[in-house]
C-alpha positions in Angstrom: -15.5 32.8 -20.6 -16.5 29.4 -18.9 -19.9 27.9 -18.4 -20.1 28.7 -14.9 -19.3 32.6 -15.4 -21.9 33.0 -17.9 -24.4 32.4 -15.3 -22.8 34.5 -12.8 -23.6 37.3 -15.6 -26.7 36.3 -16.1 -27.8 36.2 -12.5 -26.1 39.9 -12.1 -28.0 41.0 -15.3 -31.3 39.4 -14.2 -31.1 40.9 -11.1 -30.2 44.3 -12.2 -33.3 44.1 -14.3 -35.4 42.8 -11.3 -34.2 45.5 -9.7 -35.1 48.5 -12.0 -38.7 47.0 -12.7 -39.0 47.8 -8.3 -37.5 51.0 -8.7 -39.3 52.5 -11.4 -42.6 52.7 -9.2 -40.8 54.8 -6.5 -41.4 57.9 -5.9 -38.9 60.8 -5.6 -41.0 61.5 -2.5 -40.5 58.0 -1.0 -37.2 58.6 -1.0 -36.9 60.0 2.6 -39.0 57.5 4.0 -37.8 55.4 6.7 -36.3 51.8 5.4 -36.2 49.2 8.2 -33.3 47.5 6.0 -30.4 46.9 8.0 -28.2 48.3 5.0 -30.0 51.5 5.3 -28.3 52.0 8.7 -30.8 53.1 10.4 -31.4 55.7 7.3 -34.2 56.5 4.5 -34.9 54.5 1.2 -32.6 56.9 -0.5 -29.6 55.8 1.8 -30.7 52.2 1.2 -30.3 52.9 -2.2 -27.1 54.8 -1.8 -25.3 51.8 0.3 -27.1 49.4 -2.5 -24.8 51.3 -5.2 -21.4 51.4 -3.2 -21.6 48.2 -1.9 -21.6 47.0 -5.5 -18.9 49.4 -6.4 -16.4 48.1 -3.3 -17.2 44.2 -4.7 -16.5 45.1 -7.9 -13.5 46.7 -7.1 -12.9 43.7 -4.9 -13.5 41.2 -8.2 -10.7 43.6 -10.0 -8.2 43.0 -6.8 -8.8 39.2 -7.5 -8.4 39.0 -10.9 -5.0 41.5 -10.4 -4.2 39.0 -7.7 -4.7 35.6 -10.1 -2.8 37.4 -12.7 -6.1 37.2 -14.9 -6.5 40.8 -16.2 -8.6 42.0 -19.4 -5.5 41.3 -21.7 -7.4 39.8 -24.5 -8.8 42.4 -27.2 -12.0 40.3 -27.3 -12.5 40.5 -23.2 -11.7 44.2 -23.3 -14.0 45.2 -26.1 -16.7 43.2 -24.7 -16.0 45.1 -21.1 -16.6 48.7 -23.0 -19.7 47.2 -25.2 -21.4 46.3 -21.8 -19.9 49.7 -20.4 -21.4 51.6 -23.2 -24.2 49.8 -23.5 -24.9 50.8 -19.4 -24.2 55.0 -20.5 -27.7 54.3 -22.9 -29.6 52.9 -20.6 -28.8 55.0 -17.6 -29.4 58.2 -20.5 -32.6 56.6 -20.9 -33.8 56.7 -17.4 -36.3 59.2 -16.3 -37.7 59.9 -19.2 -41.6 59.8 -20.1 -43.2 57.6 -23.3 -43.9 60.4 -24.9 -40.1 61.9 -24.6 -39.4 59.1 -26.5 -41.1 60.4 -30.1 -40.2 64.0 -29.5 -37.9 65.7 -31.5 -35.6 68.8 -30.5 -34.9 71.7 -32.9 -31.4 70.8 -33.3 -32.1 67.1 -34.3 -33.1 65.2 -37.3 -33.7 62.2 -35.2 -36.2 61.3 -32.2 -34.7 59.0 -29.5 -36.7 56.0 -30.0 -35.6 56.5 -33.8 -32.1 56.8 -32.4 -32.1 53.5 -30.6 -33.8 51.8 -33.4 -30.7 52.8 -35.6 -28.5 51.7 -32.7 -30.0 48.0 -32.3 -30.4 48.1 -35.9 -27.0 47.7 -36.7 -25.5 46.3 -33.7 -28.0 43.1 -35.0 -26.8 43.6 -38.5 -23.0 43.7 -37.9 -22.9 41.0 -35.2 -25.2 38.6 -36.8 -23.0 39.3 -40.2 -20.2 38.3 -38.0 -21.3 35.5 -36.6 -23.0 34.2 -39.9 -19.1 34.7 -41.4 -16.5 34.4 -39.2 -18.0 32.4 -36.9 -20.3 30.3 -38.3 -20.2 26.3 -36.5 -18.2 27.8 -33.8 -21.1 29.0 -32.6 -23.7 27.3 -29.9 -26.7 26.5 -30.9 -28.5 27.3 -27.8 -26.6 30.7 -27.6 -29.1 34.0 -26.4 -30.4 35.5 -29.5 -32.3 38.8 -29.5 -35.5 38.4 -30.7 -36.0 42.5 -31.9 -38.0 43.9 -34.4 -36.2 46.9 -35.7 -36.3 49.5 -38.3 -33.3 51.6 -38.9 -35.1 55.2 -39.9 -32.2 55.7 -42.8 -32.3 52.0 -44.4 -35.5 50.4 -43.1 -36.6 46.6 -42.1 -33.8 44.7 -40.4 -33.0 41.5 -42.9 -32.0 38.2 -41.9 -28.6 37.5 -42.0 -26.9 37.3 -45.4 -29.7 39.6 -47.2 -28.3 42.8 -48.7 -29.5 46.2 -47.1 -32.0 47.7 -49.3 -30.7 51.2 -50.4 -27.3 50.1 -49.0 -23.9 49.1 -49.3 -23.4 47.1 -46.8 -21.2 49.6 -45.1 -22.8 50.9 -42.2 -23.5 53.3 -40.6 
């Protein structure tokens, strides 16, 4: 990807995240309140909301027609793997919304895990496996001002997240 649609991203994702930090203060009640937005239509905050989430849709769908258009569709493995990543990565975080601090540690008769010690074993080794692979397949290729995540993480099977190149205590180095 070039330069320029990086930050075109990174704008969406820093808005998105803008966003969310409004929305998680609203009520289900103030919902049907009257919103003076234009894009409401003369509607409640919920319609607001609504138009906010096909608008989006249609442009997207209207970035797809372009690309279609400039013959420049997801071909490449790397593009359409990093499409589902952000895709999947999306599905947790809209599973996550909703739920209380306290849902978080909670554990359900039929599991051996909580969710927060879910996602810990998530990030875990997503930060394992793709700093493996940029440590050794990637190596000077990468920038040195790229975004790094800056997590502490515990994996509730295999502990402490090492730096890259350390072995896994208790592991193989295998996985999951």
């Amino acid at each position: 990807m070039g330069k320029q649609v990086d930050l075109q991203v990174e704008r969406l994702l820093s808005s998105l995240n803008e966003t969310l930090a409004v929305l998680t203060h609203l009520s289900d009640a103030e919902l049907d309140d009257l919103s003076e937005h234009p894009c409401a239509m003369g509607g409640t905050v919920r319609d607001l909301l609504n138009h906010n989430i096909d608008h989006e849709q249609m442009h997207a769908g209207q970035v797809y027609n372009l690309r279609y258009s400039l013959r420049k569709m997801q071909k490449g493995q790397v593009d359409r793997l990093m499409a589902e990543i952000l895709r999947a990565r999306a599905n947790l975080v809209a599973a996550l919304i909703g739920l209380d601090d306290n849902d978080l540690d909670r554990r359900s008769p039929d599991d051996d895990w909580t969710i927060r010690e879910t996602i810990e074993h998530l990030l875990y080794w997503e930060r394992h496996s793709i700093d493996d692979l940029a440590q050794s397949k990637l190596g000077r290729r990468l920038p040195d001002a790229r975004p790094r995540a800056v997590i502490d993480v515990t994996d509730p099977l295999v502990g402490k997240l090492s730096r890259p190149g350390e072995m896994i205590p208790g592991g193989n180095g295998d996985g999951p």
